[in-house]
C-alpha positions in Angstrom: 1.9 18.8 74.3 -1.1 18.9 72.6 0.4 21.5 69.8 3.5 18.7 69.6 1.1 16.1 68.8 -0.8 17.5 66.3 2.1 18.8 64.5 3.4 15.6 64.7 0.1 14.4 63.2 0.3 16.4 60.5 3.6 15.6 59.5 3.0 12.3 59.5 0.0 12.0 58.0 0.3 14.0 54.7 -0.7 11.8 52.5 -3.9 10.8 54.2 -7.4 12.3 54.6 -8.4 12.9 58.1 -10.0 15.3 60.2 -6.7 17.8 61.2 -5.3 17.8 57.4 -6.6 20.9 55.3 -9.0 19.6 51.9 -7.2 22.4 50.3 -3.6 21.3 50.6 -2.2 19.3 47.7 -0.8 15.9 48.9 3.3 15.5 48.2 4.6 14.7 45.3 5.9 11.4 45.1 9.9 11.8 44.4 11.3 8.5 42.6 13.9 6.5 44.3 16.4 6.4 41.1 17.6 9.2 38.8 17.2 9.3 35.7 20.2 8.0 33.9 19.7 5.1 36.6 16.0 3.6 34.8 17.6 4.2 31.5 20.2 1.4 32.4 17.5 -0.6 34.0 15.3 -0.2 30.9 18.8 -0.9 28.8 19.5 -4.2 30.7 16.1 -5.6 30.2 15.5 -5.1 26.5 12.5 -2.3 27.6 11.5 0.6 24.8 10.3 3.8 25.7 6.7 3.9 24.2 5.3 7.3 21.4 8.7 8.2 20.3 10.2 7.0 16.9 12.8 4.4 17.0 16.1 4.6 15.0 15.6 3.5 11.1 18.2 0.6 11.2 16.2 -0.8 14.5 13.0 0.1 13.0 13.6 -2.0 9.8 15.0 -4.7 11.8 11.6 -4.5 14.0 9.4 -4.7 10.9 11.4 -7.2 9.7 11.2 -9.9 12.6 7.2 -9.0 12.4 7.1 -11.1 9.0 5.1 -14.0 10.4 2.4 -11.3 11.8 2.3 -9.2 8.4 1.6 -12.3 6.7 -1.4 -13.9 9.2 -2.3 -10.5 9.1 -2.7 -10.0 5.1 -4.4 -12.9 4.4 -6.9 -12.7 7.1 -7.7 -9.6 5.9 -7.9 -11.1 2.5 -10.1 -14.2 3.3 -12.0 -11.4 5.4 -13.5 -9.5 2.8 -16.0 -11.4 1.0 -16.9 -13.8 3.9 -20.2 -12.6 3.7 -21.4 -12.8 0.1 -22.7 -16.1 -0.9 -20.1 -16.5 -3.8 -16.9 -16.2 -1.0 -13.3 -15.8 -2.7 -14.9 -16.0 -5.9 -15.3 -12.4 -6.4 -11.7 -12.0 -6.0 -11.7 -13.2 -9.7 -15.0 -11.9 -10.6 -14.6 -8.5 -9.9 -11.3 -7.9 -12.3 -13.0 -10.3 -15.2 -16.2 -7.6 -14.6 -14.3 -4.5 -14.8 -12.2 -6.0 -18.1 -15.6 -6.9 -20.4 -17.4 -3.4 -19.1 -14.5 -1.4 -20.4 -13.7 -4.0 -23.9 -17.4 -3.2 -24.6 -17.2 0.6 -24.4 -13.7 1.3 -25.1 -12.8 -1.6 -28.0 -15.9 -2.8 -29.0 -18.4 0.5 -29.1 -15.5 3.4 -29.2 -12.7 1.9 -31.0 -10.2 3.3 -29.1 -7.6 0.6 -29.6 -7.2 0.7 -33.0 -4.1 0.0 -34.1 -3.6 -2.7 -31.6 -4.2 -6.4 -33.3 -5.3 -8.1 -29.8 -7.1 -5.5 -27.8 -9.0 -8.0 -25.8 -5.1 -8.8 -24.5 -4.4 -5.3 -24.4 -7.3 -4.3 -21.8 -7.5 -7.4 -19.7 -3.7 -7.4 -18.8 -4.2 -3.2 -18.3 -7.2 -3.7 -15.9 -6.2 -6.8 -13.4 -3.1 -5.0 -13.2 -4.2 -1.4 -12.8 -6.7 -3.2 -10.2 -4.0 -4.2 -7.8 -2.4 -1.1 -7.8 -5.7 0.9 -7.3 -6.3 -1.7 -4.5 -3.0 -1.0 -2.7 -3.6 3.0 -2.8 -6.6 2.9 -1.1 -6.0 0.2 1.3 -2.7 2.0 2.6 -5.0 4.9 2.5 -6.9 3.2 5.2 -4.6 0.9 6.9 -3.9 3.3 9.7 -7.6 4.8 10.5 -8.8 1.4 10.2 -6.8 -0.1 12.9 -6.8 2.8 14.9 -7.7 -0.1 18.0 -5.2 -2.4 17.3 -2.4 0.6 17.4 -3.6 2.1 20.5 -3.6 -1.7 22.0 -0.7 -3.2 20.5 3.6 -2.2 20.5 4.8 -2.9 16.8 6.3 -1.0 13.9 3.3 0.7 12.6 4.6 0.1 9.1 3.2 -3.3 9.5 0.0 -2.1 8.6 0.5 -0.6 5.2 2.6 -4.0 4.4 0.1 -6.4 5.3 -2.7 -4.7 3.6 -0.6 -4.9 0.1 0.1 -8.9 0.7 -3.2 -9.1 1.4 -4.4 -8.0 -2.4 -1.2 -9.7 -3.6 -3.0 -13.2 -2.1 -6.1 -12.2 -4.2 -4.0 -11.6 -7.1 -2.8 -14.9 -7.9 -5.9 -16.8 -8.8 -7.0 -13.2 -10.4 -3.7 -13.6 -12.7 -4.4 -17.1 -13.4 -8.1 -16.5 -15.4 -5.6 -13.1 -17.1 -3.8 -15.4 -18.7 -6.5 -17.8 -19.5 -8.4 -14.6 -21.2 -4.9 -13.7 -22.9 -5.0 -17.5 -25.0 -8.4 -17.7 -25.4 -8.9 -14.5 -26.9 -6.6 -16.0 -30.1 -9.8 -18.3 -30.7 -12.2 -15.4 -31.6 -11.9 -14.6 -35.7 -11.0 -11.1 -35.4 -7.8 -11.8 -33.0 -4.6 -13.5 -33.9 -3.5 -16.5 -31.8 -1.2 -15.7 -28.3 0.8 -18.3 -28.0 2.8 -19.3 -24.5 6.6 -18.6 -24.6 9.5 -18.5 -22.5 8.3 -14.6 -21.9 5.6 -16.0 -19.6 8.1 -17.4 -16.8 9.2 -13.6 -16.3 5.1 -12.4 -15.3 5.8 -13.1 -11.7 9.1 -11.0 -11.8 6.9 -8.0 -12.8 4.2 -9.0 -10.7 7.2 -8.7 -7.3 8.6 -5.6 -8.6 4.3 -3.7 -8.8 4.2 -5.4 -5.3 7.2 -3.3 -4.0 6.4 -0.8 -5.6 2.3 -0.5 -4.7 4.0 -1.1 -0.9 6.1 2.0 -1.2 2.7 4.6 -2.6 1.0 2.7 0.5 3.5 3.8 2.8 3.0 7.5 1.4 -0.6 7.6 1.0 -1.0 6.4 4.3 1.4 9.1 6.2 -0.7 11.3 4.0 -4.1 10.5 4.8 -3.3 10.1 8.6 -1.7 13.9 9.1 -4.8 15.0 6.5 -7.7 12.7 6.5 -9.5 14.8 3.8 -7.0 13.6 1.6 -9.1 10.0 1.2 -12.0 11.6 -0.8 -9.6 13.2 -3.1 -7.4 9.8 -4.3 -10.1 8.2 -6.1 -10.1 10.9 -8.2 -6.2 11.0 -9.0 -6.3 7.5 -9.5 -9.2 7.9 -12.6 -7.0 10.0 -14.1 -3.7 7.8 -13.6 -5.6 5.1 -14.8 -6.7 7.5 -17.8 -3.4 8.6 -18.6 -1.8 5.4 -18.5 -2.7 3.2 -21.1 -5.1 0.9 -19.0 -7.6 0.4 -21.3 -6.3 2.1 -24.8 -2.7 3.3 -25.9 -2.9 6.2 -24.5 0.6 7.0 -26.6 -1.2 7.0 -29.8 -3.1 10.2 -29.0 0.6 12.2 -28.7 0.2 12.4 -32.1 -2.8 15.3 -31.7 -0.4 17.4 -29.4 1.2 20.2 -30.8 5.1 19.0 -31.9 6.8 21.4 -29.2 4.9 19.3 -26.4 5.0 15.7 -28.0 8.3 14.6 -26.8 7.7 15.9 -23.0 4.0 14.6 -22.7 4.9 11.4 -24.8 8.0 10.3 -22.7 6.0 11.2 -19.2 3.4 8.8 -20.5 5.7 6.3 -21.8 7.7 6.0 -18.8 6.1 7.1 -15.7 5.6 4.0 -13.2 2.0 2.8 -14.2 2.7 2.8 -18.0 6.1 1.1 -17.6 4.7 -1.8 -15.7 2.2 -2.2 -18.0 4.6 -2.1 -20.4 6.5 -4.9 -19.6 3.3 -7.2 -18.2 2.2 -7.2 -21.9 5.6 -7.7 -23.9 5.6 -10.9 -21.7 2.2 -12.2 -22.5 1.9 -11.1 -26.0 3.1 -10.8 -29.5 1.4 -7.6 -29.6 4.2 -5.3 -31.8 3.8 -2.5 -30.5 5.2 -3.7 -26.7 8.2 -5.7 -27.8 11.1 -7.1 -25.3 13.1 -4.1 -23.7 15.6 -4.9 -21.0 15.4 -0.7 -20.6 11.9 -0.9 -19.3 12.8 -3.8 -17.2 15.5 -1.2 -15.6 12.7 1.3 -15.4 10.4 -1.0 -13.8 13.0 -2.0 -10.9 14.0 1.7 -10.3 10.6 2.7 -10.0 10.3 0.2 -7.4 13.0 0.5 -5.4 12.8 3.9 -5.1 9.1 4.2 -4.1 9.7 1.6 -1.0 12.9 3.2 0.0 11.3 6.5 0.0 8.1 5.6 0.7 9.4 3.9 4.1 11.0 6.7 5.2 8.0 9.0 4.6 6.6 6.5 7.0 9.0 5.9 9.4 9.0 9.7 10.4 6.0 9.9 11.4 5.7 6.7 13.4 5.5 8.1 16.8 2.2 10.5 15.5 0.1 7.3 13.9 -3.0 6.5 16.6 -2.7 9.5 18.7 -3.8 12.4 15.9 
């Protein structure tokens, strides 16, 4: 009787501490009630996602896609974030590009001369530095967006790819009042003696065109640099360093295209046409044929075509870069 009841004690009582179960035997395992194809049909009829694994691209764009509202409260709190602190605010949004442009037209036009041969090259370096700027911007943000936010991922479900996005409309809301005093500089520069007159033409409706297409395509490097940097953090300290010599090699602050010349001839035609039209340079390109008469960037629809291929390409791929790694972003 008493063996009975202790058995029967023990049986009954697996689960629970007490003076007759041994400290040494494991409890149970708990067995669920449903298989498994059963609470993936549950999960299926109430919308639920299982969590760290990458979705399916076409319901991955559609997810990042219905997050537009967040992306967009998201960029330009960022943006407003930044210089909340400094006693000038937003202003240095505008200050720091107008800074960057009369540092490099005293060393490089005024002091150097390296853009003679251009007949504005107050135009010239302005347009090359606010816009270089934004793209320099974007890579290093994307750079960041994921390590920076490492709280909000491990809190929050979402398309990671929100990150990147948000933290390139974020410079592009800084951008507009920065592109506003560019053109500003662009006409007023006409009124010093040793400049000819830029005058405003139909040319100048087609600037925020350009502006859309370096936004797309400054998105797509943020999607890569950010996959990058996340699987390789190292890789941070080493893009300031590409980007100095992108910015060298792409006519930012002198025509860069001018110096072919010094090449020996069986190089000129490769090195010329990867300066000429590698992304940087074509944008660049195009942002001065619209705001000046400068000859040496007339209209050409086949940069235009360059400048939307670059583009496109750079998101589409870029976003796919991205999108596999998705389920690896916040855990690493």
């Amino acid at each position: 009787m008493t063996t009975d009841t202790t058995t029967g004690a023990a049986s009954g009582d697996r689960g629970k501490p007490g003076p007759d179960r041994d400290p040494l035997r494991p409890p149970e395992p708990i067995v669920p009630g449903t298989t498994s194809q059963e609470r993936q049909a549950i999960a299926k009829q109430f919308g639920l996602q299982q969590m760290g694994v990458r979705p399916p691209l076409g319901r991955y764009i559609r997810d990042v896609a219905s997050r537009w509202a967040f992306i967009r409260v998201l960029g330009t709190a960022t943006a407003y974030s930044k210089n909340q602190n400094n006693y000038l605010g937003q202003l240095w949004a505008v200050l720091n590009p107008i800074l960057n442009a009369a540092v490099y037209i005293l060393i490089f036009g005024i002091l150097l001369g390296t853009t003679r041969g251009l007949e504005n090259a107050i135009s010239f370096i302005v347009i090359g530095t606010f816009l270089y700027r934004f793209f320099e911007q974007s890579v290093h943000a994307g750079s960041r967006s994921i390590a920076q936010k490492t709280n909000l991922i491990r809190s929050l479900h979402f398309p990671r790819a929100v990150l990147p996005i948000a933290q390139v409309v974020s410079l592009l809301t800084t951008l507009v009042p920065a592109l506003l005093v560019m053109c500003a500089i662009v006409l007023l520069s006409g009124l010093l003696p040793a400049y000819p007159m830029e005058h405003i033409t139909w040319s100048w409706l087609l600037l925020p065109a350009i502006i859309a297409l370096m936004w797309i395509f400054n998105t797509g490097v943020a999607f890569i640099v950010a996959r990058a940097v996340a699987i390789t953090p190292d890789l941070d300290n080493i893009i300031g360093f590409v980007l100095r010599l992108v910015m060298y090699g792409s006519g930012v602050i002198f025509p860069v295209t001018h110096y072919v010349d010094n090449l020996p001839e069986s190089v000129q035609g490769v090195v010329g046409g990867i300066l000429e039209y590698q992304p940087i340079g074509v944008f660049l390109y195009v942002a001065r044929s619209i705001l000046t008469q400068e000859p040496s960037f007339p209209q050409d629809p086949w940069m235009w075509l360059w400048a939307a291929g670059w583009a496109l390409v750079t998101f589409v791929v870029g976003f796919i870069i991205f999108w596999r790694g998705e389920e690896r972003y916040g855990r690493d």
